[in-house]
N, CA, C and O atoms as a GROMACS GRO file, in nm:
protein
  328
    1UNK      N    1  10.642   9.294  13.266
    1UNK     CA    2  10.590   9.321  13.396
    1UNK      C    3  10.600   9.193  13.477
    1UNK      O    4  10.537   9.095  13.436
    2UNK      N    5  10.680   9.183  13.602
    2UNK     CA    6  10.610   9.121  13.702
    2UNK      C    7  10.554   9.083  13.784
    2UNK      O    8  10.569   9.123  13.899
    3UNK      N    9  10.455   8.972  13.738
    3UNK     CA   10  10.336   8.939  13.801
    3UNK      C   11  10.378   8.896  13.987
    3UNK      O   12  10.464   8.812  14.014
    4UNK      N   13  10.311   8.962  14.078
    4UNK     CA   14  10.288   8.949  14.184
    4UNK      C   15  10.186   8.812  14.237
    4UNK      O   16  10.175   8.784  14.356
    5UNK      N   17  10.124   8.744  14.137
    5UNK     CA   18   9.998   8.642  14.189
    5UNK      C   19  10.015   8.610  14.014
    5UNK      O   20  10.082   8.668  13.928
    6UNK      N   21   9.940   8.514  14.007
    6UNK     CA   22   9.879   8.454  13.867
    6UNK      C   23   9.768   8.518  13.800
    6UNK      O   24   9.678   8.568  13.867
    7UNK      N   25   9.767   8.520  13.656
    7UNK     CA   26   9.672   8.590  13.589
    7UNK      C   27   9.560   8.456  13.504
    7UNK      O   28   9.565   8.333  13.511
    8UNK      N   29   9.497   8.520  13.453
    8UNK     CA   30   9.435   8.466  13.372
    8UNK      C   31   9.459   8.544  13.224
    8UNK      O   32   9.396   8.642  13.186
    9UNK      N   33   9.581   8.466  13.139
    9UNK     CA   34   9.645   8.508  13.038
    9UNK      C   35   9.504   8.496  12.916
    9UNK      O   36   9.571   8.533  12.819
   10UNK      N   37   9.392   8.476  12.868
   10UNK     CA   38   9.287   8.456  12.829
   10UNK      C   39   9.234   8.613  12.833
   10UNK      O   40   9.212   8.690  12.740
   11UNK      N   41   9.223   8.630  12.981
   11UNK     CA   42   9.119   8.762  12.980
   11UNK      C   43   9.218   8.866  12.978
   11UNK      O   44   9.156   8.967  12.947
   12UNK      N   45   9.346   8.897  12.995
   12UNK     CA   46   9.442   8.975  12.958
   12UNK      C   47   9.444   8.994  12.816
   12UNK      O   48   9.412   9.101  12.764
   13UNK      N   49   9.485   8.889  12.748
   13UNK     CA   50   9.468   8.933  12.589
   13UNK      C   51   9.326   8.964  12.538
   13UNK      O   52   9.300   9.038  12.443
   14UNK      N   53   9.254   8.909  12.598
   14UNK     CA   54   9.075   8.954  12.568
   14UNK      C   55   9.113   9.076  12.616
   14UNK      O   56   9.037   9.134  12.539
   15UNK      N   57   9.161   9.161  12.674
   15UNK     CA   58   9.121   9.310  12.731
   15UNK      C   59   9.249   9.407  12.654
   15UNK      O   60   9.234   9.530  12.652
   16UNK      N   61   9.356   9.354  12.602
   16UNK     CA   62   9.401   9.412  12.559
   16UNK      C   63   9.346   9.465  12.396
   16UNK      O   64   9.332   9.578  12.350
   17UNK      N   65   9.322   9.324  12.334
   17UNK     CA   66   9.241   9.349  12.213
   17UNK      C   67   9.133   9.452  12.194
   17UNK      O   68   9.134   9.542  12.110
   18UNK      N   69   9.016   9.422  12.306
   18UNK     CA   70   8.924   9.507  12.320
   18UNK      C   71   8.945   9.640  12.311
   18UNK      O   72   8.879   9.716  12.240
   19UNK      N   73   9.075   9.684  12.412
   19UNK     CA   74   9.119   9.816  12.409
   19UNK      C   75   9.153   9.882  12.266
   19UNK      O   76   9.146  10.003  12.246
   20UNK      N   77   9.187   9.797  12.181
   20UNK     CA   78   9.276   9.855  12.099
   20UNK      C   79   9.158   9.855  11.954
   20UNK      O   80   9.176   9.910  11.845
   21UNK      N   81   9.026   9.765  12.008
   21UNK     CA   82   8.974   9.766  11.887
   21UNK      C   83   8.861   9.865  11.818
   21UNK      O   84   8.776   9.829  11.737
   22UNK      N   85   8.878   9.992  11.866
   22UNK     CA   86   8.819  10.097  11.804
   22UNK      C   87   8.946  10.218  11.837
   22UNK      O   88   8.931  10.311  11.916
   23UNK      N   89   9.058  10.195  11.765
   23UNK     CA   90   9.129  10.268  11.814
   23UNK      C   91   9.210  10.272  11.677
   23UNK      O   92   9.312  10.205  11.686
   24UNK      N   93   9.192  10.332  11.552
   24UNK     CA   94   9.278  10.310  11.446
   24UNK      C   95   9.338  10.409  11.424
   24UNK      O   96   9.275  10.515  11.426
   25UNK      N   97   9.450  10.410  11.402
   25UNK     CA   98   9.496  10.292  11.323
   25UNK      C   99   9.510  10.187  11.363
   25UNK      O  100   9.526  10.115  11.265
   26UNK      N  101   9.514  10.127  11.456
   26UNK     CA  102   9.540  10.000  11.545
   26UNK      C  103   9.478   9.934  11.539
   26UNK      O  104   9.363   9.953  11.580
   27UNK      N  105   9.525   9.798  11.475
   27UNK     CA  106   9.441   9.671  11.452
   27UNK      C  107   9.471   9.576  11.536
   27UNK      O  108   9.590   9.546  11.522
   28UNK      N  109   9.392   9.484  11.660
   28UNK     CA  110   9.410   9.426  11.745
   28UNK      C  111   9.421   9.266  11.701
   28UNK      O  112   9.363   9.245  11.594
   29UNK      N  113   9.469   9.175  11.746
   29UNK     CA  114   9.453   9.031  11.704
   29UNK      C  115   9.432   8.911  11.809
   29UNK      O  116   9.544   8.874  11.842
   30UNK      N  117   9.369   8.863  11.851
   30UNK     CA  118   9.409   8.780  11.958
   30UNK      C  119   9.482   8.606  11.852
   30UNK      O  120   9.440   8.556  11.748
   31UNK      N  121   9.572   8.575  11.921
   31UNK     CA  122   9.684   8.518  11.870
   31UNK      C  123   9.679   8.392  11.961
   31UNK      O  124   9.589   8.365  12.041
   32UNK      N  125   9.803   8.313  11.931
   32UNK     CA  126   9.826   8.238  12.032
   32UNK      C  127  10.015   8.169  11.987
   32UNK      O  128  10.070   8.161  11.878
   33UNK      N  129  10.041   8.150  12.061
   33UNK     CA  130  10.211   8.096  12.103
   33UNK      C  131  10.261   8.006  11.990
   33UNK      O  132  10.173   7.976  11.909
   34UNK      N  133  10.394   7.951  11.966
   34UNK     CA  134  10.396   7.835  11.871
   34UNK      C  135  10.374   7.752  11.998
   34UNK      O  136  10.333   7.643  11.956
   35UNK      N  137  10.380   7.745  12.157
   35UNK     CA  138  10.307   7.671  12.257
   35UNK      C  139  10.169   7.642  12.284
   35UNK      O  140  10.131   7.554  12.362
   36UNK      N  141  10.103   7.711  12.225
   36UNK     CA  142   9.991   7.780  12.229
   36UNK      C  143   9.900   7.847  12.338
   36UNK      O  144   9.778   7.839  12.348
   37UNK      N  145   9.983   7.911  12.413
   37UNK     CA  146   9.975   8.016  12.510
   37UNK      C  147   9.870   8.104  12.470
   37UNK      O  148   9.852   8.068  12.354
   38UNK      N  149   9.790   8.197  12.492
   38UNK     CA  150   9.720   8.315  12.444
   38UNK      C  151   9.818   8.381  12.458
   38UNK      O  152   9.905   8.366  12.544
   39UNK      N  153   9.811   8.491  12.342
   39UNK     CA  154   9.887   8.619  12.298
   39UNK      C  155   9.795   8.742  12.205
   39UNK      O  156   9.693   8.729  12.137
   40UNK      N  157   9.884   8.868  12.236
   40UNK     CA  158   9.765   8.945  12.146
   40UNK      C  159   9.854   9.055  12.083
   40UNK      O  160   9.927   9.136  12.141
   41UNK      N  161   9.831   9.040  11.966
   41UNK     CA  162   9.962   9.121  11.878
   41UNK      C  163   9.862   9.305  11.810
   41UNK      O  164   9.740   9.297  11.800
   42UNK      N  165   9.898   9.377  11.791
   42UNK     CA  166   9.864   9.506  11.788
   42UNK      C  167   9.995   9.574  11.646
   42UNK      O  168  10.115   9.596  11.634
   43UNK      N  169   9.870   9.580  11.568
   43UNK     CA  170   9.967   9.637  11.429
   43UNK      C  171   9.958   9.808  11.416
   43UNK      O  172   9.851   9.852  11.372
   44UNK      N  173  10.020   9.863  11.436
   44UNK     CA  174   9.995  10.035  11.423
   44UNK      C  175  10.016  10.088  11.293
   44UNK      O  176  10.027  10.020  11.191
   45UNK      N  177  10.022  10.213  11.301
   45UNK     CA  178  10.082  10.317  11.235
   45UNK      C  179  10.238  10.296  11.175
   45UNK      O  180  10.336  10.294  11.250
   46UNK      N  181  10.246  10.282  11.048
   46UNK     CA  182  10.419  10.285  11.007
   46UNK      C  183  10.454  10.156  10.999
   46UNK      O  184  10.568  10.161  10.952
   47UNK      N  185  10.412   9.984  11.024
   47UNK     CA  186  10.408   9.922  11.023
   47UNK      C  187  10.486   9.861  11.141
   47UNK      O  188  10.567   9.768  11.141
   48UNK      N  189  10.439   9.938  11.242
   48UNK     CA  190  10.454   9.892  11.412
   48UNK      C  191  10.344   9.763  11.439
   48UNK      O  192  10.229   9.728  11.410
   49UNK      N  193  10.437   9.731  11.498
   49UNK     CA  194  10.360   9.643  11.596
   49UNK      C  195  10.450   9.602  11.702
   49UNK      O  196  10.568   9.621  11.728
   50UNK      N  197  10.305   9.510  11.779
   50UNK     CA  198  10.366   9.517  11.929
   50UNK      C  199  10.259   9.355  11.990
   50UNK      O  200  10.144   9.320  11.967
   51UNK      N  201  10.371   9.297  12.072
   51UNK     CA  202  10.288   9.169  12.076
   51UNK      C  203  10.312   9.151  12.269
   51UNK      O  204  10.404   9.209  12.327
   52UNK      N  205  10.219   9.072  12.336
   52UNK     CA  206  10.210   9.035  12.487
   52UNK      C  207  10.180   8.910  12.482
   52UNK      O  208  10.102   8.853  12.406
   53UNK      N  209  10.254   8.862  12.576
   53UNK     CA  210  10.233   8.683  12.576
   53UNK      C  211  10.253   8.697  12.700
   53UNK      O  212  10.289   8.807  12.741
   54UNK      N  213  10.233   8.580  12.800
   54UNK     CA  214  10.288   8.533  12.942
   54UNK      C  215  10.424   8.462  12.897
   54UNK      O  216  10.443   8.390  12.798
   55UNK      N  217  10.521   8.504  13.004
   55UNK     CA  218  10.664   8.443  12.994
   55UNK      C  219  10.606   8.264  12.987
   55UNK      O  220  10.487   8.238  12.999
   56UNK      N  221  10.705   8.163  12.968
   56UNK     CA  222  10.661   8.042  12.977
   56UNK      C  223  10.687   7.994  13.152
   56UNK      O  224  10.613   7.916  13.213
   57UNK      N  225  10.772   8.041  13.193
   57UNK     CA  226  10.696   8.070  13.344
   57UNK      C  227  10.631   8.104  13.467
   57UNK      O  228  10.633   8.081  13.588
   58UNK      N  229  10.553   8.195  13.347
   58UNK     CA  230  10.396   8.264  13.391
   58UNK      C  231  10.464   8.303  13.509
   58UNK      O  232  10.416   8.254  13.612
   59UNK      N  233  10.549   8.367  13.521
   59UNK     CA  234  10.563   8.523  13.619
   59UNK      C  235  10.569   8.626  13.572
   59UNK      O  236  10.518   8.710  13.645
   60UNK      N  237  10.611   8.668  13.472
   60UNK     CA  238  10.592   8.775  13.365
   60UNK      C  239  10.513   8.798  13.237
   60UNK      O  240  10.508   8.708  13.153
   61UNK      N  241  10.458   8.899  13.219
   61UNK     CA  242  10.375   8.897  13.092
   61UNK      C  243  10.487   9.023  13.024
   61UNK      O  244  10.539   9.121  13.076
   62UNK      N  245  10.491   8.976  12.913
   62UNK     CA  246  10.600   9.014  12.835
   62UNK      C  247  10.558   9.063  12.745
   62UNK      O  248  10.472   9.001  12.683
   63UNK      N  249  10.616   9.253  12.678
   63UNK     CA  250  10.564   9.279  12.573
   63UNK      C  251  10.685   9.305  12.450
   63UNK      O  252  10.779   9.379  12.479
   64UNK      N  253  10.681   9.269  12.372
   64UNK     CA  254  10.771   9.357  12.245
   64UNK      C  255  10.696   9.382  12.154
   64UNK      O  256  10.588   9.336  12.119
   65UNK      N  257  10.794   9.498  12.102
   65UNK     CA  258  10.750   9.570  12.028
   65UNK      C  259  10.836   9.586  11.915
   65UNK      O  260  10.952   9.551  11.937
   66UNK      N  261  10.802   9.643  11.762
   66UNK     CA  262  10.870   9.570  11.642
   66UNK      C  263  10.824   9.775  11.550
   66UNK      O  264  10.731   9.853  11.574
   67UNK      N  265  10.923   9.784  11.469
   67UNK     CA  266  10.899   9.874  11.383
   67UNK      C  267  11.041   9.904  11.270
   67UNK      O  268  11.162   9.908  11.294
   68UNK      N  269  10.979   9.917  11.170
   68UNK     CA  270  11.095   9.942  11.054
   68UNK      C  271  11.148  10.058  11.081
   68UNK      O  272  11.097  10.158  11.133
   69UNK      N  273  11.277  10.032  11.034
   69UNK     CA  274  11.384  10.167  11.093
   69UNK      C  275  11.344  10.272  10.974
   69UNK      O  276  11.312  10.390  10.982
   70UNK      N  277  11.359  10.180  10.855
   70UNK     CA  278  11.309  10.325  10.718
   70UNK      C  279  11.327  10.217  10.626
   70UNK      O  280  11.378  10.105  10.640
   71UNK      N  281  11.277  10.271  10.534
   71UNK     CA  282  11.239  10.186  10.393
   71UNK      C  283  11.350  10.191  10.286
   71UNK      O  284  11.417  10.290  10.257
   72UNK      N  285  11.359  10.070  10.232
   72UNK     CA  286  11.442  10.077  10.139
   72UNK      C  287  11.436  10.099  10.033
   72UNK      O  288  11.328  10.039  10.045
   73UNK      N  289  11.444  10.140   9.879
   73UNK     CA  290  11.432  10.158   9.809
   73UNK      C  291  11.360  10.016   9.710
   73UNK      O  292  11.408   9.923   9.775
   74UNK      N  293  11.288   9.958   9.610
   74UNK     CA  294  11.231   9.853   9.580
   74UNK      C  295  11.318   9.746   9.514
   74UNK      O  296  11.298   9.631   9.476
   75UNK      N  297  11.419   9.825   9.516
   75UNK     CA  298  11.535   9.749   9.374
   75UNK      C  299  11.639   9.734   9.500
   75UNK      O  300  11.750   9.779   9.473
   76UNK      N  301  11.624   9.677   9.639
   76UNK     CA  302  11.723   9.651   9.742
   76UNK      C  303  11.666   9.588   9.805
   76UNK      O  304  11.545   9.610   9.817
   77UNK      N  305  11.724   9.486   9.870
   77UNK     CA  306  11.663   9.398   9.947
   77UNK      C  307  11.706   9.373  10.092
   77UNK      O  308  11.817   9.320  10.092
   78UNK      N  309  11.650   9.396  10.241
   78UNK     CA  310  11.701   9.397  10.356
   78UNK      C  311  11.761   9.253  10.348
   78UNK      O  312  11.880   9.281  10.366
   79UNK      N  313  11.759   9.161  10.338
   79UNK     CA  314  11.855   9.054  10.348
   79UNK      C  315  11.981   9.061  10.303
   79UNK      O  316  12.062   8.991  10.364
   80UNK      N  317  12.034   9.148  10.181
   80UNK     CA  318  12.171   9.165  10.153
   80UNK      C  319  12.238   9.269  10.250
   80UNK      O  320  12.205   9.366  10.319
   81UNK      N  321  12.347   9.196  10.217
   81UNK     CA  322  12.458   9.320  10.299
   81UNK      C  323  12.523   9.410  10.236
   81UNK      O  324  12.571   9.383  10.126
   82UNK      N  325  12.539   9.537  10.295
   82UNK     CA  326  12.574   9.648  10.201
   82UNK      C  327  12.670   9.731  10.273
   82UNK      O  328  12.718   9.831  10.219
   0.00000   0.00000   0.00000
């Protein structure tokens, strides 16, 4: 999303967490950057997750989102190529 004015990236991830924290399966986290930005990562259902940070030039707050395509069998390993 872009931001029109400046946020306060603090109470954004404080409100995102909040939202998410009676909401399970969804486990909320408040996080922070290898910058150490506030961030707030959200683990779901299926082993989704989904993370929001401010761009590093705080005009955008940025979300991705992460989920396994399907599981592999235990005796295979996603790092090899097949």
């Amino acid at each position: 999303m872009t931001l029109s004015s400046p946020v306060d990236d603090k109470k954004v991830v404080d409100e995102v967490v909040a939202g998410f924290a009676d909401r399970p399966p969804f486990a909320p986290l408040a996080d922070k950057t290898h910058d150490g930005a506030p961030s707030a990562l959200v683990v779901g259902p299926a082993g989704s997750s989904y993370s929001l940070t401010l761009s590093v030039d705080r005009s955008r707050i940025e979300i991705f989102s992460f989920s396994p395509c399907f599981r592999l069998p235990d005796d295979m390993s996603r790092r090899a190529d097949y």
